[in-house]
MITI-545225 format. One record per residue: y, x, z of N, C-alpha, C in turn; residue number from 1. Coordinates in steps of 0.1 Angstrom, whole numbers. Layout:
N
ny	nx	nz	cay	cax	caz	cy	cx	cz	pos
Y	X	Z	Y	X	Z	Y	X	Z	NUM
...
% end
This chain:
245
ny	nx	nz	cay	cax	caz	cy	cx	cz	pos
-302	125	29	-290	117	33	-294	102	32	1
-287	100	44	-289	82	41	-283	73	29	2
-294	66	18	-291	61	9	-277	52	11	3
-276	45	27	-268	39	25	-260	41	39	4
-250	55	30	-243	60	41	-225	53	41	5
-224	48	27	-212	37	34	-213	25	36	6
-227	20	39	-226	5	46	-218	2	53	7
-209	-9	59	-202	-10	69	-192	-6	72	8
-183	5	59	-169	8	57	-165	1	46	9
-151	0	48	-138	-3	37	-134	9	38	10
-126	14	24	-113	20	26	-103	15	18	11
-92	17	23	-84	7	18	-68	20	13	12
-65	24	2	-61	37	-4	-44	31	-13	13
-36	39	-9	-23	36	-14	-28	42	-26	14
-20	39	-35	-16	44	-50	-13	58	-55	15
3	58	-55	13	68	-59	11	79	-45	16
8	89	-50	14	96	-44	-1	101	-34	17
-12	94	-35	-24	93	-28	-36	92	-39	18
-40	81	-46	-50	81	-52	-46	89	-64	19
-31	86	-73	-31	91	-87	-29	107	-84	20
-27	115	-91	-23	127	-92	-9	128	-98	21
-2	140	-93	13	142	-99	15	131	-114	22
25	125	-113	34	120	-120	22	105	-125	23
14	101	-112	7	86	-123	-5	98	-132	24
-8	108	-128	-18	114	-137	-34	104	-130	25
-44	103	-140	-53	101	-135	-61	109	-130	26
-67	108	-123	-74	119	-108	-90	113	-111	27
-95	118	-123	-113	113	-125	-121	114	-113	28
-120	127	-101	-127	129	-93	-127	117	-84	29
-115	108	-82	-114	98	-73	-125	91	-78	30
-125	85	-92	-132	73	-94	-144	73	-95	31
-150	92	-94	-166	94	-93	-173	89	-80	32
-164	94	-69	-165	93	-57	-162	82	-50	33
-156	72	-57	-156	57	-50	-165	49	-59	34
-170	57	-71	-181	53	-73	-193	51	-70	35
-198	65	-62	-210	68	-55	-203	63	-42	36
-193	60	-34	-189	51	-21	-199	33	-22	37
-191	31	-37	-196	16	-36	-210	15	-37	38
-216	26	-47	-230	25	-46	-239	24	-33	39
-235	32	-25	-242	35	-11	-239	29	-1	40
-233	15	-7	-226	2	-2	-217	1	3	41
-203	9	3	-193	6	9	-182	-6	0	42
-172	-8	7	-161	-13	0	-148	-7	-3	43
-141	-7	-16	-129	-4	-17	-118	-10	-24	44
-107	-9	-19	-96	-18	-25	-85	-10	-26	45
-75	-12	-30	-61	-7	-27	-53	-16	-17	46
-44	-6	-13	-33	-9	-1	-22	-10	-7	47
-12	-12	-14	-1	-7	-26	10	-17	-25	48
24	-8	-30	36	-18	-29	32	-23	-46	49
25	-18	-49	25	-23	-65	21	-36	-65	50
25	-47	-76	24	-59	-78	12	-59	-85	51
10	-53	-93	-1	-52	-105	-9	-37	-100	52
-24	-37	-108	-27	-26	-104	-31	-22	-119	53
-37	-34	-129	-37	-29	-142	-21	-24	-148	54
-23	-14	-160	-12	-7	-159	-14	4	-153	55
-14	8	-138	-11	16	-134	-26	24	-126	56
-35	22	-124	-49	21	-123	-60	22	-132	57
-58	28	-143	-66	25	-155	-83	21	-151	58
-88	7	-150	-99	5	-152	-104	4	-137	59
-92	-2	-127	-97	-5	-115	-103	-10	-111	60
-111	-23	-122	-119	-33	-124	-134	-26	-120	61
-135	-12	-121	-149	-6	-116	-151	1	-103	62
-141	1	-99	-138	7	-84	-132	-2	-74	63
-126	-9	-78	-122	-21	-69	-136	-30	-65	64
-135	-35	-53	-147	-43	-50	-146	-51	-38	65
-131	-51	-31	-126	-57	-19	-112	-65	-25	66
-106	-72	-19	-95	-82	-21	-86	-68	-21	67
-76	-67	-32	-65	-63	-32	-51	-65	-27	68
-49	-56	-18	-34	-59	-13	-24	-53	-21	69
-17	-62	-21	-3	-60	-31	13	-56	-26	70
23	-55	-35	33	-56	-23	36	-53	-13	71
28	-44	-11	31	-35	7	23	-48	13	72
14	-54	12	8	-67	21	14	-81	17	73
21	-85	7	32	-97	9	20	-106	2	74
9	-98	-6	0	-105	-16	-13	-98	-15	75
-26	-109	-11	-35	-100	-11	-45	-113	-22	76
-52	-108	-29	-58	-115	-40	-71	-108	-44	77
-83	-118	-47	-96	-114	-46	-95	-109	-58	78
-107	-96	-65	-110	-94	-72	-109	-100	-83	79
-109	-114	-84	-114	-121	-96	-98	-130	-95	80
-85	-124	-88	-74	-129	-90	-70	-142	-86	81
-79	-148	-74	-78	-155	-66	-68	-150	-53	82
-63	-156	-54	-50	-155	-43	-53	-164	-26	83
-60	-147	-21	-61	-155	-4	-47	-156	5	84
-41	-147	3	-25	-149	13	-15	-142	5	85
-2	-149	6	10	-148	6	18	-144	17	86
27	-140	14	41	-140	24	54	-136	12	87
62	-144	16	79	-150	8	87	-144	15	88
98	-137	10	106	-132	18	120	-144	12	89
123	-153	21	136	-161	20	143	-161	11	90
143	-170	-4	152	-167	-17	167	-165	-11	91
171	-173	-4	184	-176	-1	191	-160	8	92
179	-151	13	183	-139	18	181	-126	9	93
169	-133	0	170	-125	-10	179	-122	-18	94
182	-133	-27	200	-132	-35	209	-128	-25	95
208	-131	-10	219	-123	-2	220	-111	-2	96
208	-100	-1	208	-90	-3	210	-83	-16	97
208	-91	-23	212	-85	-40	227	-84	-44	98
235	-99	-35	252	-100	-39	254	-89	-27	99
258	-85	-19	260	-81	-11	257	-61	-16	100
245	-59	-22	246	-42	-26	250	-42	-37	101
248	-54	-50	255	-49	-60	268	-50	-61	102
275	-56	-51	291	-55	-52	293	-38	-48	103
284	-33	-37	285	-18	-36	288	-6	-41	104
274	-9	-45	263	4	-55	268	-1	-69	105
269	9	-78	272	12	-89	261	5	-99	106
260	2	-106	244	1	-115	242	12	-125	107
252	17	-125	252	32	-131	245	41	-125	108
241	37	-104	237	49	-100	229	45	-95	109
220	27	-91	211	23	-84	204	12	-94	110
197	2	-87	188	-7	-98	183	-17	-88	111
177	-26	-88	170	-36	-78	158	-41	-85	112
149	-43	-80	142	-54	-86	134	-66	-76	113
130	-78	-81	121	-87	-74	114	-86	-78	114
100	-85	-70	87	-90	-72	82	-107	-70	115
82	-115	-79	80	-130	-78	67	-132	-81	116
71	-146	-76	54	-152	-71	51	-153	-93	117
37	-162	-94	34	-165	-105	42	-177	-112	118
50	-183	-103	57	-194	-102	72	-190	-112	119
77	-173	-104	86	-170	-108	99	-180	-95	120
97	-182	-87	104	-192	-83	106	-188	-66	121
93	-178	-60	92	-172	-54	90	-155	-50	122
99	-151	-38	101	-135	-39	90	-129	-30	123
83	-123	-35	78	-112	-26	85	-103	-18	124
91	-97	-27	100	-85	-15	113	-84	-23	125
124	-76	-23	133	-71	-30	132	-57	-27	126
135	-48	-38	133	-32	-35	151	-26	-47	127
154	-17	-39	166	-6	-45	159	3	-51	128
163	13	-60	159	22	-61	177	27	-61	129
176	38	-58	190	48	-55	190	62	-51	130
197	72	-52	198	83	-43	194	81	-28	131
187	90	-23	181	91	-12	192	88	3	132
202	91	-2	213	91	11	221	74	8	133
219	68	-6	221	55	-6	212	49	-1	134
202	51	2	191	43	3	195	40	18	135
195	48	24	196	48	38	211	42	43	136
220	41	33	229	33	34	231	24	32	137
218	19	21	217	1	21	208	-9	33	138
199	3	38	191	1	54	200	-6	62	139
212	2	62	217	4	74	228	-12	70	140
236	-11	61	240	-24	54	230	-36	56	141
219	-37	53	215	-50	55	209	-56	70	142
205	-41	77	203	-44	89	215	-50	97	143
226	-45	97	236	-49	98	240	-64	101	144
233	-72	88	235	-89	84	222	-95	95	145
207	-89	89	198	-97	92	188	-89	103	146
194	-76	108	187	-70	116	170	-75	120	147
161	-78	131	151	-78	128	142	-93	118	148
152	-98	112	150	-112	106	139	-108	97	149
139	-98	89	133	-94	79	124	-80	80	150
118	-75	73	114	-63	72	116	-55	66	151
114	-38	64	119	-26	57	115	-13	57	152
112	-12	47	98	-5	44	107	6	31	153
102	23	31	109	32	27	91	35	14	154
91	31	2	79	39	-4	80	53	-10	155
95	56	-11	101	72	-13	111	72	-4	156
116	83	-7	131	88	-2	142	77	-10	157
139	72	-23	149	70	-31	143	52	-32	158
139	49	-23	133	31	-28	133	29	-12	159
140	16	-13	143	9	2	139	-7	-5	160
132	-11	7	124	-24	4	125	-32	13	161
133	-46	15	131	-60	17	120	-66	17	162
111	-73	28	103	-83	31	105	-92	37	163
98	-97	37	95	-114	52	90	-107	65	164
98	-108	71	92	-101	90	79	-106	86	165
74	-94	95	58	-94	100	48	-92	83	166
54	-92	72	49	-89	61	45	-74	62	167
33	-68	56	30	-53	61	17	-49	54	168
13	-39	53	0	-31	45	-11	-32	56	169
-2	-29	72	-13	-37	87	-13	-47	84	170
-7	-54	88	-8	-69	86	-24	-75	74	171
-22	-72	65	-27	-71	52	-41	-62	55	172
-42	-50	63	-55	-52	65	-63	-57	75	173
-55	-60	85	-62	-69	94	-67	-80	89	174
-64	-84	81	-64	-99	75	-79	-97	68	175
-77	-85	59	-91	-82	50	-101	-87	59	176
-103	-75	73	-109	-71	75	-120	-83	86	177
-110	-89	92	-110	-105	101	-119	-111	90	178
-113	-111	74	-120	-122	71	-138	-117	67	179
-144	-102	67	-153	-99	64	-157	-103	77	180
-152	-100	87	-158	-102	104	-162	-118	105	181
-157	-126	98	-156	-141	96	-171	-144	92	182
-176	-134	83	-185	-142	74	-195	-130	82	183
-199	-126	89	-203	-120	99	-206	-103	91	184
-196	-96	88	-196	-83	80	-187	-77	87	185
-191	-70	99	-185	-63	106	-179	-47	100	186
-168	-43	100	-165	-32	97	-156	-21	96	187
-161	-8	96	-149	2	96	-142	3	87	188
-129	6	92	-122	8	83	-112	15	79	189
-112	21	69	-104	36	68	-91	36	57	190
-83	40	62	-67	41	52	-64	52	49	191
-56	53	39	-52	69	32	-39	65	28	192
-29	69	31	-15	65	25	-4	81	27	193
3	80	23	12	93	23	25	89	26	194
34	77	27	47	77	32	51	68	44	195
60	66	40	67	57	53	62	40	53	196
60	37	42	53	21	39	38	21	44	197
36	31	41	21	31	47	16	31	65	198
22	39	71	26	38	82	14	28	96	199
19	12	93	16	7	97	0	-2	94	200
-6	3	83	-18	2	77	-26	13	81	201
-21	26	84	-28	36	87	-33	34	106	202
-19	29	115	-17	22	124	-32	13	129	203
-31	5	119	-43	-6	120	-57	2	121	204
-59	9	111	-72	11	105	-76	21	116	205
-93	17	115	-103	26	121	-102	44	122	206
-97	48	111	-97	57	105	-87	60	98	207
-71	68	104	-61	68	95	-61	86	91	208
-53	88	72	-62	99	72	-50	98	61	209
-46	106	57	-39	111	44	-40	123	41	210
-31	127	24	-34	136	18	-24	149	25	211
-25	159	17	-16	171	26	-2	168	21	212
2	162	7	16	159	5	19	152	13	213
14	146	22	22	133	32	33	141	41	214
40	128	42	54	130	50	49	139	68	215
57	140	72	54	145	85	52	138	100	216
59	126	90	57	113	100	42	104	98	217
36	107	88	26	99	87	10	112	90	218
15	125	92	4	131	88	5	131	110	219
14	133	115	19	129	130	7	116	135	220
3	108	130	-9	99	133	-20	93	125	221
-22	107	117	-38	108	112	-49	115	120	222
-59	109	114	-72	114	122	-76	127	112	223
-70	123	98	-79	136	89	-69	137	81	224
-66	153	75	-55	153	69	-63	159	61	225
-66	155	44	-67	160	37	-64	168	23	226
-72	173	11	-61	177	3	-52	170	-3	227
-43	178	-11	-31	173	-20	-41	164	-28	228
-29	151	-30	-34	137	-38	-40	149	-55	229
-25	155	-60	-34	162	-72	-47	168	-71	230
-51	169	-61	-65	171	-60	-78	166	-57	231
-76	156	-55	-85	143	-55	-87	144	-38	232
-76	137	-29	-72	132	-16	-84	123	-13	233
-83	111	-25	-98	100	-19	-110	108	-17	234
-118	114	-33	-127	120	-32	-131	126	-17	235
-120	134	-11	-120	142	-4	-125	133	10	236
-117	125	13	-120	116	20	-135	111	24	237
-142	110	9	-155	101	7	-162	109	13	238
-159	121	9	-169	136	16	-169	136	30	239
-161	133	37	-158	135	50	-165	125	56	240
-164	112	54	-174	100	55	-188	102	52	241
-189	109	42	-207	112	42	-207	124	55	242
-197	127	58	-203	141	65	-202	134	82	243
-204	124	81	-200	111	89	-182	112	106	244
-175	113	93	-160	111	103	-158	95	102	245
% end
């Protein structure tokens, strides 16, 4: 085999639901195999609504090796926590969206949170978490106000997410991937995501490919559908690239 059979790829891999195993378990097989990926010179990053990846990634510091996207795309920051792009979703729409569902929704039966800049002064996105049939009732409620002003992004059944139009996981890898093509590192590039946020990142990429838990809307425009995330979905992936997909 060619020593250096991932030259020339990214992949770029959702979190929950894709790289971890049931319940946030850690999935060893992934981090062998994006091991032997970076070796044989490829790149990998995550794609993730997550803000943070420590925490939730244990020791992503050895597998990570491309600028992380954050926030469904609202934040993408180099390895070494340099911050190449932003996107703000409007404070003044933001607090709109928050007066507006908590006069609603119960807080007995839903929850909100912001993701803020380092400033604390700036919003990344706003997200609900609620019952699955509320969720789709606060979609439908804020579309309502600011219809395509904003963006809205589903990462379960039970989490509904506020952005900045044109904020995205595509967005976010176009951006990666332009700026390797900048410094003349041309390359493919491959996504793995399992829900509805992912979507548009799988859209973009060279190679869209998820695990077999994925929705039916997202497995609808993959190139490779592979195993269950509990089973090491990336791994699986890496294999398929050596077997050159």
């Amino acid at each position: 085999m060619n020593p250096n059979w991932a030259q020339g790829k990214i992949i770029f891999s959702d979190i929950d639901g894709t790289f971890l195993g049931i319940d946030g378990a850690r999935a060893e097989k992934n981090y062998e195999a994006v091991a032997s990926f970076i070796q044989a010179g490829g790149l990998f990053t995550f794609n993730s609504g997550r803000m943070h990846l420590d925490g939730v990634v244990p020791e992503f510091e050895r597998i990570v090796n491309a600028p992380q996207v954050l926030s469904n795309g609202a934040l993408i920051r180099t390895v070494n926590g340099e911050i190449l792009r932003e996107e703000f979703l409007d404070n003044q729409i933001a607090q709109s969206i928050i007066s507006m569902l908590s006069q609603v929704f119960s807080p007995d039966e839903t929850g909100y949170e912001c993701f803020m800049d380092e400033t604390g002064e700036r919003c990344y996105k706003v997200f609900f978490w609620a019952k699955p049939e509320q969720t789709v009732q606060m979609h439908r409620m804020v579309y309502e106000r600011y219809g395509d002003e904003i963006s809205y992004f589903y990462s379960c059944p039970s989490i509904i997410e506020f952005m900045k139009k044109g904020a995205s996981k595509g967005h976010a890898l176009r951006f990666v991937k332009r700026m390797y093509e900048e410094q003349g590192i041309p390359l493919t590039a491959y996504a793995i995501g399992d829900y509805q946020n992912d979507i548009e990142m799988l859209k973009c990429a060279d190679v869209a490919c998820c695990p077999a838990n994925a929705s039916d809307e997202v497995k609808s425009i993959c190139r490779q559908i592979l195993c269950h995330h509990s089973e090491g979905a990336v791994a699986d992936l890496i294999e398929h690239i050596k077997g050159g997909v």
